[in-house]
C-alpha positions as CSV (number, residue, x, y, z in Angstrom):
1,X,0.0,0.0,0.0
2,X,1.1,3.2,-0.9
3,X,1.9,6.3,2.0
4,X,-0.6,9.3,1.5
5,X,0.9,12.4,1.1
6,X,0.1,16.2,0.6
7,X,0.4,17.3,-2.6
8,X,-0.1,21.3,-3.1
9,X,-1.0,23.3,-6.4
10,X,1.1,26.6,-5.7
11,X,-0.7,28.5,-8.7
12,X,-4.4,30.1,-8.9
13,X,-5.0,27.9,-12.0
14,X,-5.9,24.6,-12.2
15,X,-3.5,22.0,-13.4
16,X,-3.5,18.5,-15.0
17,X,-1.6,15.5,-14.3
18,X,-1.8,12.0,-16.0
19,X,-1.4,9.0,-14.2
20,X,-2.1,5.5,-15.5
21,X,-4.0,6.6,-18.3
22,X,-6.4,8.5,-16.2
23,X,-6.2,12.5,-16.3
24,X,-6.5,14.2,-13.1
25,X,-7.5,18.0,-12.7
26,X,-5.7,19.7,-9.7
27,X,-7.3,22.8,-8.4
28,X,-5.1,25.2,-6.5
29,X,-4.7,24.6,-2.9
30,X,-4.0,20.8,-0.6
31,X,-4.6,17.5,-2.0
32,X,-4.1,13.9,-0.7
33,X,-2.6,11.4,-3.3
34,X,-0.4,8.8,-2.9
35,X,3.4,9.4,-2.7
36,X,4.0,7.6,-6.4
37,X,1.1,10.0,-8.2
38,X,2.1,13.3,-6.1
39,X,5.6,13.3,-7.2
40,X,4.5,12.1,-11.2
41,X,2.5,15.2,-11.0
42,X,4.7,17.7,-10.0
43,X,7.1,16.3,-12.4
44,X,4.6,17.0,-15.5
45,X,4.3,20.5,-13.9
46,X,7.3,22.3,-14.4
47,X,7.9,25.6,-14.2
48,X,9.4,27.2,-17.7
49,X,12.5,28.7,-17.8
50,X,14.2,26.9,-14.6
51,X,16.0,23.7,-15.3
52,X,19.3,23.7,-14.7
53,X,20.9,22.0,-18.1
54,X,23.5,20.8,-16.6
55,X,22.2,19.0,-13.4
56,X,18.5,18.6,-15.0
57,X,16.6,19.8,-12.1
58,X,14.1,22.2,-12.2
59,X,11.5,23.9,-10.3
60,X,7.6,22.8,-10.3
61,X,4.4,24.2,-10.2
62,X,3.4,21.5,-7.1
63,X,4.8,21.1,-4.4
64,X,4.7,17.8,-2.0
65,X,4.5,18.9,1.9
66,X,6.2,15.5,2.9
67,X,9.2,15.9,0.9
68,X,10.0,19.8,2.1
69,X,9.1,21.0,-1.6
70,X,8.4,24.9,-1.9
71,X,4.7,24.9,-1.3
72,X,4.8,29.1,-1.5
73,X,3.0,30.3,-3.9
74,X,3.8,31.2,-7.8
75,X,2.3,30.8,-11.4
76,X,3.8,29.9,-14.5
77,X,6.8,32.4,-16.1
78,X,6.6,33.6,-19.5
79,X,9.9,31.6,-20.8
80,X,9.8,30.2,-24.1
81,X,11.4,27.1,-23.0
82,X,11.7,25.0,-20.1
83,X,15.5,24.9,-19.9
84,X,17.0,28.0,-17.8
85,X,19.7,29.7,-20.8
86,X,21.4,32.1,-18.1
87,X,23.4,29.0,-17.0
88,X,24.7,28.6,-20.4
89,X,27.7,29.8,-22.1
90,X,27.1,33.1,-23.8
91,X,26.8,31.8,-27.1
92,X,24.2,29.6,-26.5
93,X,22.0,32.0,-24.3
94,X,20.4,32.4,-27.3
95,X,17.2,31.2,-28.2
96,X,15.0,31.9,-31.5
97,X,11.0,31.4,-31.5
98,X,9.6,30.6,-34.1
99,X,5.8,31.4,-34.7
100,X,4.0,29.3,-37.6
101,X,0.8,27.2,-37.5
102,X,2.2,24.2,-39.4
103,X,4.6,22.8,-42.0
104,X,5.4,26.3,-43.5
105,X,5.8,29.6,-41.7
106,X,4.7,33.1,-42.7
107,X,8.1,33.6,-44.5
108,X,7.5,30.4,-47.3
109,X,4.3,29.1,-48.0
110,X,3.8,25.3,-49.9
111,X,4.9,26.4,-53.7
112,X,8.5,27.9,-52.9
113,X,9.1,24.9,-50.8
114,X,8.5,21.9,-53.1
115,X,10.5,21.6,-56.1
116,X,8.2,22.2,-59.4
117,X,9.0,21.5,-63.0
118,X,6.1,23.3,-65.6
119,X,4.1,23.5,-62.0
120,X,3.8,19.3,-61.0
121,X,6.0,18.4,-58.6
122,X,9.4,16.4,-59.5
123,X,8.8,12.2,-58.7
């Protein structure tokens, strides 16, 4: 039997978690789960911007009371990516987004990318 443990949403929002094929909405505020589910949770919570690329760690939107997790509260940054760049060299602080729908972006659409001969594409 798995121990029970307190699991808290530290945001105002609600948040999801998956576990064994079941999805589980988290409102903000305490929760009991068991140990196994609470810590999958806050692992598919992740706050953007904060892991540490070279020791993988990173910071999470839930916190587990049990454990000594930061249960204060916080919501979600605005970081593109969930990797924290500042730890990086300075050539690889970097990071380009990219905003397109699909296949193509703004800048090319699907007849400049495929190659044409008297307008049917090559075999």
């Amino acid at each position: 039997m798995s121990q029970m443990v307190t699991l808290v949403n530290r945001t105002s929002k609600m948040l999801h978690g998956t576990w064994d094929g079941r999805h589980w909405d988290i409102a903000p505020g305490k929760h009991s789960f068991t140990e196994i589910q609470a810590m999958k949770f806050r692992d598919q919570n992740p706050i953007l911007g904060t892991r540490n690329p070279y020791t993988m760690i990173n910071e999470c939107l839930i916190g587990i009371e049990e454990h000594g997790d930061d249960c204060s509260p916080i919501e979600q940054s605005a970081a593109p990516e969930l990797i924290n760049r500042k730890q990086l060299p300075p050539d690889q602080q970097k990071v380009d987004v990219v905003h397109s729908t699909g296949m193509f972006s703004r800048q090319t659409d699907a007849s400049s990318a495929l190659p044409q001969e008297n307008g049917f594409s090559k075999p």
